[in-house]
N, C-alpha and C positions, 0 to 999 in steps of 0.2 A: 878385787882389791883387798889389800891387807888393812886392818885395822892400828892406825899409829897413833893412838891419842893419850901413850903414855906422857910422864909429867916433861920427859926430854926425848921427844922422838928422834932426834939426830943422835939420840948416844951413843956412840959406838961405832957412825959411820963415819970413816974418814972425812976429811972437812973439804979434799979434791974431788970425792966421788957425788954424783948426781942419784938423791935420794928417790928413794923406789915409788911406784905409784901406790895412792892407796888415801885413808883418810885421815886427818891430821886435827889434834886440837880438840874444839865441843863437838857437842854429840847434835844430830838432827840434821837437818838439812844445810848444807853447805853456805858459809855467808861469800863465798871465795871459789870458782874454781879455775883450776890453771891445765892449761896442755899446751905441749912446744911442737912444734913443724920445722920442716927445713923449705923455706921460700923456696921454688926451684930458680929462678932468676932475679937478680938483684942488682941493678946498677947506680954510680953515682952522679950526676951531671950538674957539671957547674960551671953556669953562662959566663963568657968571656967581658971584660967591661964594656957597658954599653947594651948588652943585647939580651939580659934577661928579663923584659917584657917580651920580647921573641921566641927567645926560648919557653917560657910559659905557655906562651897559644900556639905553639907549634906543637908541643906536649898535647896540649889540650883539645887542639886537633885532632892529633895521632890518635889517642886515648880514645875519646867521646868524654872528655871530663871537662869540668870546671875549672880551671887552677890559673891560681894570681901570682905574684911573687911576694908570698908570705908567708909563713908558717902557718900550715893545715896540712889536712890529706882530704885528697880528691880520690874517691871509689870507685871502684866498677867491679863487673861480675870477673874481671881475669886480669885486672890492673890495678894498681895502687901509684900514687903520684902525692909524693908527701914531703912538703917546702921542708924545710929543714935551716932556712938563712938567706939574707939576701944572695942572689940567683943561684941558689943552691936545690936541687930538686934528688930525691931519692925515691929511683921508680921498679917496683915490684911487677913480674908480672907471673901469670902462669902458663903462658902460653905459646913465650916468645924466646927460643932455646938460644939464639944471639943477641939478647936483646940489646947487648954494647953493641953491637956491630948494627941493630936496628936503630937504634940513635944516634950514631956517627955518621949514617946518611942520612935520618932524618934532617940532624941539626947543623949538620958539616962543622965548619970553622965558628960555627957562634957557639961551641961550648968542648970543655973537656969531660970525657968520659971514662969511670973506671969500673971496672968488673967489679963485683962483690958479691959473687955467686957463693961461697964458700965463708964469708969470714964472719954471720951472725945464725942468732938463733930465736926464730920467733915465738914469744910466747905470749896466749892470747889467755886470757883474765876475764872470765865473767861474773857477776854476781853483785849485790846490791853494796857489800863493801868493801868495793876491788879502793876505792876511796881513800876510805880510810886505812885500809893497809900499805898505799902506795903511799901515802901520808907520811908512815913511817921513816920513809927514808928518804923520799925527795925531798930536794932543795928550792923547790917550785911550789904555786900554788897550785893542787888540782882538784877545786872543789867544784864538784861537778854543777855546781849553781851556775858557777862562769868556765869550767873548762868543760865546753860542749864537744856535741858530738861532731865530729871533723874539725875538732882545735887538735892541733901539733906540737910537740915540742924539740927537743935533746937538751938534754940535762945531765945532772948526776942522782943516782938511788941509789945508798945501800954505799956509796964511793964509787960505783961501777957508771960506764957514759952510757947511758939509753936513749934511743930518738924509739918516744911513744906518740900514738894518737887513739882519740876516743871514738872506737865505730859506731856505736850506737849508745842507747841509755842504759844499757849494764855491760857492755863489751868494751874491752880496751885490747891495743897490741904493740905489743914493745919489742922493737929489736937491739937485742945485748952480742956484743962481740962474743962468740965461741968456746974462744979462752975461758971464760967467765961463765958459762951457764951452769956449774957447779954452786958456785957460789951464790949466784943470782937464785938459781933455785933456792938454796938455804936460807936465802933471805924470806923469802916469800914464805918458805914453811914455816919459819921461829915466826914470824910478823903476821900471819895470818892464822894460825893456830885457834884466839883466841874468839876466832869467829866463824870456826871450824872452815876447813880448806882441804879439797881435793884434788889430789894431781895426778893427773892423768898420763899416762905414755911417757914417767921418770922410770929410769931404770938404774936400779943400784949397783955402782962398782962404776958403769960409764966416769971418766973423765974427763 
């Protein structure tokens, strides 16, 4: 990794391109580190009126998870299932290459389902102040006292819309539309900097 802990590490890089990996800000052990993935499967499901207690334990079934009709994320080793709004569920998986088409017989007519294989970028955040850097820019509280591990949201950061949740006690993972990972990254480097921050698998020039 390249060393960026000049006094303006983004000078110079266009403000559409996704900054290189490398280490960013103070010196020493990282208070921050970030690397993005592409979810291989991603869909949206959202119970029809009336049946999203149904839709939930049908989920929850399917899965082997926990899930209510509320805002969290429910876990597992090849699943994600994260409320996102009354009967609104958005379900990650990695193992399931139809998985609209595995929900639409799951759930038949009690819910609409849409692909979102393509349209975010996940990026997962570890370190003791993923906190207070997301602090920065959220318009939410998330002080890890009360936003625990499997609290959920969708908000705004930075002005950009994120539905994040917290996996554990220093993991976090947020999915940002596509369009937007340029920036979102940029945010994360000026905003984490001063608590030094490493990012991992950025590649410079990407768009």
């Amino acid at each position: 990794m390249a060393d960026l802990s000049s006094p303006d590490p983004l000078a110079g890089l266009p403000f559409d391109r996704v900054p290189p990996s490398g280490r960013y800000g103070a010196a020493g052990e990282p208070g921050v580190t970030v690397s993005t993935t592409d979810t291989p499967f991603i869909a949206l499901v959202v119970a029809r009126k009336g049946f999203a207690a149904s839709v939930a334990a049908r989920l929850g079934r399917a899965f082997g998870l926990e899930i209510a009709d509320r805002a969290g994320a429910a876990m597992g080793a090849a699943s994600t299932v994260v409320g996102t709004g009354p009967g609104r569920f958005l379900v990650l998986s990695k193992t399931e290459p139809d998985l609209a088409g595995t929900l639409r017989a799951l759930l038949g007519a009690e819910a609409a389902i849409t692909e979102q294989d393509d349209a975010s970028v996940t990026f997962d955040l570890t370190g003791e102040k993923v906190p207070d850097l997301l602090a920065k820019g959220a318009l939410i509280d998330l002080d890890p006292r009360v936003f625990l591990p499997g609290h959920a949201a969708t908000t705004v950061i930075a002005h950009i819309g994120v539905t994040l949740w917290r996996v554990s006690e220093n993991a976090w993972r947020l999915l940002v539309a596509r369009s937007f990972e340029a920036s979102f990254t940029r945010f994360l480097v000026a905003s984490g900097a001063e608590f030094g921050l490493a990012l991992e698998n950025g590649t410079a020039g990407r768009g």
